[in-house]
C-alpha positions as CSV (number, residue, x, y, z in Angstrom):
1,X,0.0,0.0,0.0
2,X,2.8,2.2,1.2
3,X,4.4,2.0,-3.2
4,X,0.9,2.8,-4.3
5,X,1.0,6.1,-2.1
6,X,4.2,7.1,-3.4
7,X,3.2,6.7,-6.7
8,X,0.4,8.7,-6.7
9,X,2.0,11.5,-4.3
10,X,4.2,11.5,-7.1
11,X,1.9,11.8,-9.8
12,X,-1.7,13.3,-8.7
13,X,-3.6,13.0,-11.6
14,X,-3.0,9.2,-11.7
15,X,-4.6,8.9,-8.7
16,X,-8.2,11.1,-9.6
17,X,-7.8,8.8,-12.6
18,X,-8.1,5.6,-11.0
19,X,-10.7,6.4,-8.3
20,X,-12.5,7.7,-11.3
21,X,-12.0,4.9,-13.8
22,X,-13.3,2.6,-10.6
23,X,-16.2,4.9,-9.9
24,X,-17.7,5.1,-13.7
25,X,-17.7,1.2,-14.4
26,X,-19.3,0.5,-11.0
27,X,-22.1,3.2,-11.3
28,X,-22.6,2.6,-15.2
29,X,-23.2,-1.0,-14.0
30,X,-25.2,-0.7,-11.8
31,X,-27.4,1.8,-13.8
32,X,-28.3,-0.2,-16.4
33,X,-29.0,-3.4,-14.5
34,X,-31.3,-1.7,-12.1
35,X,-33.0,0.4,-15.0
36,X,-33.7,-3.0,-17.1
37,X,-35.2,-5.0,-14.2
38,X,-37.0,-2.3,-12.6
39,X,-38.8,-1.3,-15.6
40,X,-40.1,-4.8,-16.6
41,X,-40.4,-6.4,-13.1
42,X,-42.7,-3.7,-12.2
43,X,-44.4,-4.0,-15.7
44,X,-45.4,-7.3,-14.3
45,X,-46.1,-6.8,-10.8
46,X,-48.2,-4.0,-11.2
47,X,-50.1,-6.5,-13.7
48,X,-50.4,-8.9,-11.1
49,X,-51.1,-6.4,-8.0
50,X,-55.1,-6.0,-9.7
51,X,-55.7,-9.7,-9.7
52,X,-58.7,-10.2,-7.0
53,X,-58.2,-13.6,-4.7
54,X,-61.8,-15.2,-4.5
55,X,-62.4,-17.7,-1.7
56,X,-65.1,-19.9,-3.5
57,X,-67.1,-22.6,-0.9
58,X,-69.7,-24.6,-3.0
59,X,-69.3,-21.9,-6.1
60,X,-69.7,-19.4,-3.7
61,X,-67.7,-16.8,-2.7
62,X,-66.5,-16.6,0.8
63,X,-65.8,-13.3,3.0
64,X,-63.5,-14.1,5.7
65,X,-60.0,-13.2,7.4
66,X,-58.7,-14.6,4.5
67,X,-60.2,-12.5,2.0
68,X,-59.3,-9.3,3.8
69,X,-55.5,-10.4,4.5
70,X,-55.3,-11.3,0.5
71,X,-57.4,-8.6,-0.9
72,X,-57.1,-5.7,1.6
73,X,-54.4,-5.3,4.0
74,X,-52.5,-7.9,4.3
75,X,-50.5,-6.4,7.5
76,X,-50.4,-3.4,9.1
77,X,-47.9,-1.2,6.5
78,X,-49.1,-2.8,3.3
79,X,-52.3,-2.7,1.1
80,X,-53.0,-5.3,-0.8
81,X,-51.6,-3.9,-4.1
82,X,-48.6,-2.9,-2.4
83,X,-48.1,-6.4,-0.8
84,X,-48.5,-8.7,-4.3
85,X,-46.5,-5.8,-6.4
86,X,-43.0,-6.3,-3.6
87,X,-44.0,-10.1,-3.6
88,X,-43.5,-10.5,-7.3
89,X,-40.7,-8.1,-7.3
90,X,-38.5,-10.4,-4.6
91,X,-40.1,-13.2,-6.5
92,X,-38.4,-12.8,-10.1
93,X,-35.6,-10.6,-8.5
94,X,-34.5,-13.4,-6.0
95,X,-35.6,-15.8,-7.8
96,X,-37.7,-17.0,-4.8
97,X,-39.9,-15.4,-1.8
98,X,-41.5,-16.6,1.4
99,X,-44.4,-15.2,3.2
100,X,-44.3,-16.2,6.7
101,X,-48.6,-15.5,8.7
102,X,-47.4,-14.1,12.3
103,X,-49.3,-14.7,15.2
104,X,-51.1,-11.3,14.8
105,X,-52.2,-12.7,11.8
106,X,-50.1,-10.5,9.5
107,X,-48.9,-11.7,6.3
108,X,-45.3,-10.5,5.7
109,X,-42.5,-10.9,3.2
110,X,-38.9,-12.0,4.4
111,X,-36.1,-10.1,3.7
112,X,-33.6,-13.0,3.9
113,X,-34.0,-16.3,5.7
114,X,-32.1,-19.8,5.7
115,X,-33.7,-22.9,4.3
116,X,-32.8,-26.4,5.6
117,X,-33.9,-28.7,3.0
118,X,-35.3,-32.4,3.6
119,X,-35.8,-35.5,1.4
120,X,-39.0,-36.7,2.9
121,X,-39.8,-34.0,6.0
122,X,-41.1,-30.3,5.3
123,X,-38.1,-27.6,5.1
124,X,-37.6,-26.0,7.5
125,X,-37.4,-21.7,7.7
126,X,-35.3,-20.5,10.0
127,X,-33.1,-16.6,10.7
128,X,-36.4,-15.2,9.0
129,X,-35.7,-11.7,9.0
130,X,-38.2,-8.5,7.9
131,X,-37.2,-5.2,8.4
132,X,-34.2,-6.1,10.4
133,X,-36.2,-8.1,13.0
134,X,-35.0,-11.7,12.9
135,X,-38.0,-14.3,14.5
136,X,-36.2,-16.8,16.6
137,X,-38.6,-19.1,16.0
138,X,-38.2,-21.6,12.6
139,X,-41.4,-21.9,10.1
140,X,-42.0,-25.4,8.1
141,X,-43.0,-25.4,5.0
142,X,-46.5,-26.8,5.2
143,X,-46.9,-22.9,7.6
144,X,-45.8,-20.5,5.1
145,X,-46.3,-19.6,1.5
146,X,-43.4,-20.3,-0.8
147,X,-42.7,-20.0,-4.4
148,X,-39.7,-20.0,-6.4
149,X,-39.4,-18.6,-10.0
150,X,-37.0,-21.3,-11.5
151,X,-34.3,-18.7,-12.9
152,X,-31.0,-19.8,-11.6
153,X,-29.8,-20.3,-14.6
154,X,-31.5,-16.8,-16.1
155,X,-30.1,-15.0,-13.3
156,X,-26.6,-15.8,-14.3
157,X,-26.9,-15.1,-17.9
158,X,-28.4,-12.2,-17.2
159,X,-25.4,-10.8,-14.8
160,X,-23.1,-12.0,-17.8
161,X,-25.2,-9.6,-20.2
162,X,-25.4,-6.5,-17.9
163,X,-21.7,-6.6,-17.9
164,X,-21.2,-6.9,-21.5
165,X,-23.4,-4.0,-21.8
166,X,-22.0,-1.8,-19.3
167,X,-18.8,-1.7,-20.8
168,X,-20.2,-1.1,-24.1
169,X,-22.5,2.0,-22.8
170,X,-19.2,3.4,-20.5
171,X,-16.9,3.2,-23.7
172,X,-19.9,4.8,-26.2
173,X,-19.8,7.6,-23.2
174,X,-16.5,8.0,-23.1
175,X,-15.6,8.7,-27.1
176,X,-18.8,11.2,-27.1
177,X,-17.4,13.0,-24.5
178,X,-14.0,12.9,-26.2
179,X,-15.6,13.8,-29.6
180,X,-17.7,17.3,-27.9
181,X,-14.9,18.4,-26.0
182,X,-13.4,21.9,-26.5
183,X,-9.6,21.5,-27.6
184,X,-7.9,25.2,-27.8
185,X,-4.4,26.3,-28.2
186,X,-2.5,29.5,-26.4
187,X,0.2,31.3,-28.3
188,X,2.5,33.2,-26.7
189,X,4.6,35.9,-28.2
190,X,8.3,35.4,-26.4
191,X,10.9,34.0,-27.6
192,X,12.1,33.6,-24.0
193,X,11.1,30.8,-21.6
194,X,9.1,31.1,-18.7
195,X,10.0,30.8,-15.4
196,X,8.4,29.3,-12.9
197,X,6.4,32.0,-11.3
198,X,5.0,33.2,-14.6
199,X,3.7,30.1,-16.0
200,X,1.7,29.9,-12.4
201,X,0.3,33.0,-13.6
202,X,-0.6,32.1,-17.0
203,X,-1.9,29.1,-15.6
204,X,-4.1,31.0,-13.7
205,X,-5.6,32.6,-16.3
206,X,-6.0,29.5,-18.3
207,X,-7.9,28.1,-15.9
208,X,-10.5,31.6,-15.5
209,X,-10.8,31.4,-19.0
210,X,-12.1,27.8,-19.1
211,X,-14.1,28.2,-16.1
212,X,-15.9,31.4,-18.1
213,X,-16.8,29.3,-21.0
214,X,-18.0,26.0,-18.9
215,X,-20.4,28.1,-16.7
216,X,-22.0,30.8,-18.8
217,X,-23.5,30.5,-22.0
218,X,-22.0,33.5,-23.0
219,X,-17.9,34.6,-22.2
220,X,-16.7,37.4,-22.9
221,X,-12.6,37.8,-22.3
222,X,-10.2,40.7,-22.9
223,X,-8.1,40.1,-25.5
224,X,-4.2,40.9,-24.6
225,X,-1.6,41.4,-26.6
226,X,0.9,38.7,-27.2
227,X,-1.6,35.9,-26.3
228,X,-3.5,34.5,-28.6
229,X,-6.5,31.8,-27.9
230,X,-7.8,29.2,-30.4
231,X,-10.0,26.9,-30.8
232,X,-9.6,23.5,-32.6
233,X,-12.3,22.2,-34.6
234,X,-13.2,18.8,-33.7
235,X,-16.4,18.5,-35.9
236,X,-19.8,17.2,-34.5
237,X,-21.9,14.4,-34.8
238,X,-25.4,15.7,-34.7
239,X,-26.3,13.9,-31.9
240,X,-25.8,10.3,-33.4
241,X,-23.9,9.3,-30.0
242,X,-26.9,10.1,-28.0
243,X,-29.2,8.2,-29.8
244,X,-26.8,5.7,-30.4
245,X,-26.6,5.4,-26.0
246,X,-30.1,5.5,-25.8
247,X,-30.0,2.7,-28.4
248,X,-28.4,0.5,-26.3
249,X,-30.5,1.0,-23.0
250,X,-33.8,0.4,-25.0
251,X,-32.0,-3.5,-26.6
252,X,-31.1,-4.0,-22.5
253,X,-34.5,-3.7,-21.6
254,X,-36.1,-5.2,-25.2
255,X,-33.8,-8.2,-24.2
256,X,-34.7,-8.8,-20.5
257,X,-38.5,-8.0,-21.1
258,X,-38.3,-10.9,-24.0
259,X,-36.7,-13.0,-21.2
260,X,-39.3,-13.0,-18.9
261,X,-42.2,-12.7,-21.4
262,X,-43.3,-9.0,-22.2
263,X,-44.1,-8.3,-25.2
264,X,-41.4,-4.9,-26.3
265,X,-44.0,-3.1,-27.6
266,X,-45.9,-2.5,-24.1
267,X,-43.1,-1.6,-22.0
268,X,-42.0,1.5,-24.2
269,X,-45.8,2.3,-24.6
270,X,-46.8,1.7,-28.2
271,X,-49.8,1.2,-29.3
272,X,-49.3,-0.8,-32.4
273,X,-51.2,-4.4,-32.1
274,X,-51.9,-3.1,-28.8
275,X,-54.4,-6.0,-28.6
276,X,-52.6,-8.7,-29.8
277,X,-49.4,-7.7,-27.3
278,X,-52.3,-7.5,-24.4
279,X,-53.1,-11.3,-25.0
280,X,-49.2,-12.6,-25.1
281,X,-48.4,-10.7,-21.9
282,X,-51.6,-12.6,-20.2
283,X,-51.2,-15.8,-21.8
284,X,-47.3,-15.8,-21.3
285,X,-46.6,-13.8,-18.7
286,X,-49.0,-13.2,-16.1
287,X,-51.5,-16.0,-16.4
288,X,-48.7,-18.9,-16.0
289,X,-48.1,-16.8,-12.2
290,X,-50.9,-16.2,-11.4
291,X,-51.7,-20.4,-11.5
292,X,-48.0,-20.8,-9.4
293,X,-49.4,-18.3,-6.6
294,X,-53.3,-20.0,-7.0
295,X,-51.7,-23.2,-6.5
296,X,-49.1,-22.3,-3.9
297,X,-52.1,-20.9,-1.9
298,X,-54.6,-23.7,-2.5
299,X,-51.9,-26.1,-0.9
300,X,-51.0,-24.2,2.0
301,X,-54.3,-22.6,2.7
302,X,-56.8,-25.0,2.2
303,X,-56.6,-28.6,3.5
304,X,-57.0,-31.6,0.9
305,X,-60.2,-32.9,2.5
306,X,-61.5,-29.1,2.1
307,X,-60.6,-28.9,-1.8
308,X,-61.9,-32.0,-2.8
309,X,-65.4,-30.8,-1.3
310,X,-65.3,-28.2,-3.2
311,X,-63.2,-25.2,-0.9
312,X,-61.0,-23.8,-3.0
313,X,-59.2,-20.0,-3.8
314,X,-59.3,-18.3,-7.5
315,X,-57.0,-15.8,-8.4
316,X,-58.6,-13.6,-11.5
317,X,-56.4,-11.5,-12.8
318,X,-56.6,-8.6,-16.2
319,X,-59.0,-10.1,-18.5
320,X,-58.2,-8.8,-22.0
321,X,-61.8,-9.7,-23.2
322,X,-64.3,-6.9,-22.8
323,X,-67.7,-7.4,-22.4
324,X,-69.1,-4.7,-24.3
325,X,-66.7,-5.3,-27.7
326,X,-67.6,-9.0,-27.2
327,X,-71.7,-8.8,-26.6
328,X,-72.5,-10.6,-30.0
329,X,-70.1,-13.5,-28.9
330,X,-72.2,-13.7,-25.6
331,X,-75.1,-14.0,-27.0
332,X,-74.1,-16.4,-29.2
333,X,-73.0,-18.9,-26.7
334,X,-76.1,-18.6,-24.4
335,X,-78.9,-18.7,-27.8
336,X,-77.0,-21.6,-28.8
337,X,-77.2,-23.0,-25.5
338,X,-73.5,-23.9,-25.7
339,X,-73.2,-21.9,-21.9
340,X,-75.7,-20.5,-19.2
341,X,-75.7,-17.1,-18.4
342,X,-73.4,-17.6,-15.1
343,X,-71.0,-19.7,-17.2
344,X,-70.6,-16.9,-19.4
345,X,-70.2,-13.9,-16.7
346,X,-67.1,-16.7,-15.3
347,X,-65.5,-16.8,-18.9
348,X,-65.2,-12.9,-18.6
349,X,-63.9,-12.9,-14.9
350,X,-67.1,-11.9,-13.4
351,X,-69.0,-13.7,-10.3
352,X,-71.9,-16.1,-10.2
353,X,-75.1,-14.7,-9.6
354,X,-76.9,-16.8,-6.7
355,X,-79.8,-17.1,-9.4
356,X,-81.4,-20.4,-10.7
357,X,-82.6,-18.8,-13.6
358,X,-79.0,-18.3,-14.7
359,X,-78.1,-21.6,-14.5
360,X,-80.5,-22.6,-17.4
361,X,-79.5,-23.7,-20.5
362,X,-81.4,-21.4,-23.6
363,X,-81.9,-22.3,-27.5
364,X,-83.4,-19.5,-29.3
365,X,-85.5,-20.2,-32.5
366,X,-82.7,-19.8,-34.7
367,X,-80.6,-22.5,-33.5
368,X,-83.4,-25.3,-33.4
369,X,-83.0,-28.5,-35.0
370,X,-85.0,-28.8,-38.3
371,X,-87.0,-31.4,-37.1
372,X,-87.9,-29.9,-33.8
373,X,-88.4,-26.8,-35.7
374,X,-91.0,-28.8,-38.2
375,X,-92.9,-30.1,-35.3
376,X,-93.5,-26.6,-33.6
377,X,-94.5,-25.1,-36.9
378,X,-97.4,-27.6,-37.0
379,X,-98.6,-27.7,-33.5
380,X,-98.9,-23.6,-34.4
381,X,-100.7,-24.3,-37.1
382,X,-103.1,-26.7,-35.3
């Protein structure tokens, strides 16, 4: 340590090169890596933050403690939203998460914990930590909610790819700052050298003369005679390294949003085949969690004697169909007497009305077969 001090006593501007070097890579890592996942984790667990969690007994919906803690607060510093949005974020981010129910009934999301894995036992949770409390108690797995995203693999390759990219983005920066820097020359007229004290002074005013043009817009210096400053052209390249920077942060997020399912088009907003992007995100994306957290819940929430008789929990989720652009469809399928009426308000996310009448089965006229449609025609006419 003591040669590396020496060194840069020796030679100051090596040293404020170095820290900065070490500064720029870290910080332009961590920049993009954190921009990319933020933008489409979030994409997703916003998505999945509006899904509604229906407790269903017999087909019909139950309002318990269970039905506030997973649609309404599930503890005392979270909404609901707010709870399923940081549980998918630790979810994809970590790659796992685990919900541990305290003893005030609270639901809440660990921060870190150990897992002590068996062949034919339950894990067993234990140093559960949340918000720097650590429970000294140990959770099994049949007590707490736990779901793991399968990514180990992704996870790596996707570290691998953030570095690739980060050097790429912190070189691009560094040639266009290179390319709009101000390069000027001083002339001198002497034909003597300068001694020590007067190039301080000249250095001086160097340096007021740069700091003029860096902070104001407009500089005005006195010219003097002898000393003459110039500027060097160094050409311009009408903004094609901005672009070309923003470039490569819209491909890191294209490539991690293709990665864990989002169609490109939504996260940057456009609205070309808006519709058919809408359908891939659900079908791909969101739907295929949903089922992992629907399942994950059924298990641990619901005993197997209380499923198989019926008891179960539904997570709906964004429907992309719309009742109102799809009313000819609907009455399709209940003329044709293909659905009932409640059948059809379930295929568009909606609840069963506690209604006999809905569970009927309608033909209209139209969709008659011909010889029951013979026979009615002659009892009329009779």
């Amino acid at each position: 340590m003591s040669l590396l001090d020496s060194v840069f006593k020796r030679n100051s501007e090596l040293e404020w090169m170095f820290d900065l070097d070490l500064v720029q890579e870290t910080s332009h890592r961590a920049y993009l890596k954190k921009m990319a996942l933020e933008t489409c984790i979030n994409f997703i667990g916003r998505a999945i933050s509006q899904s509604d969690f229906r407790i269903l007994k017999d087909g019909k919906r139950q309002y318990d403690d269970w039905h506030y803690l997973l649609n309404v607060r599930p503890n005392t510093d979270q909404s609901a939203a707010d709870f399923w949005q940081d549980f998918i974020y630790k979810l994809i981010l970590d790659n796992e998460v685990l919900v541990i129910l305290t003893d005030n009934n609270d639901l809440l999301i660990a921060d870190s914990f150990y897992r002590q894995e068996y062949a034919v036992y339950p894990d067993i949770f234990s140093e559960v930590t949340v918000k720097e409390y650590t429970f000294k108690r140990t959770f099994q797995m049949n007590e707490v909610i736990h779901m793991t995203y399968n990514n180990e693999k992704l996870t790596c390759f996707m570290d691998g790819m953030f570095g690739d990219y980060a050097e790429l983005f912190s070189r691009m920066i560094e040639t266009s700052m290179r390319n709009n820097q101000i390069r000027a020359t001083v002339g001198l007229d002497s034909t003597q050298s300068l001694d020590e004290k007067n190039q301080s002074k000249l250095q001086k005013f160097i340096d007021k003369l740069f700091l003029s043009f860096k902070k104001n817009s407009i500089a005005i210096v006195p010219k003097l005679k002898g000393f003459d400053y110039k500027e060097e052209a160094n050409g311009s390249n009408n903004g094609k390294s901005v672009e070309e920077l923003a470039k490569i942060k819209r491909d890191l997020v294209d490539d991690v949003a293709n990665i864990l399912g989002i169609p490109t088009s939504l996260v940057h907003g456009e609205m070309a085949e808006y519709e058919t992007a809408i359908k891939a995100f659900l079908k791909f994306c969101v739907n295929p969690l949903s089922k992992k957290i629907q399942d994950e819940l059924n298990a641990k929430l619901m005993d197997k004697k209380e499923y198989l008789n019926g008891t179960k929990i539904e997570v709906k989720g964004i429907v992309e169909k719309s009742v109102l652009e799809n009313s000819e469809a609907v009455d399709k399928l209940v003329a044709s007497g293909a659905f009932t009426r409640n059948e059809v308000r379930e295929l568009f996310g909606q609840e069963r009305v506690d209604n006999p009448v809905l569970d009927e089965f309608l033909v209209t006229k139209n969709y008659t077969s011909a010889e029951g449609g013979e026979k009615n025609e002659a009892q009329n006419q009779r």
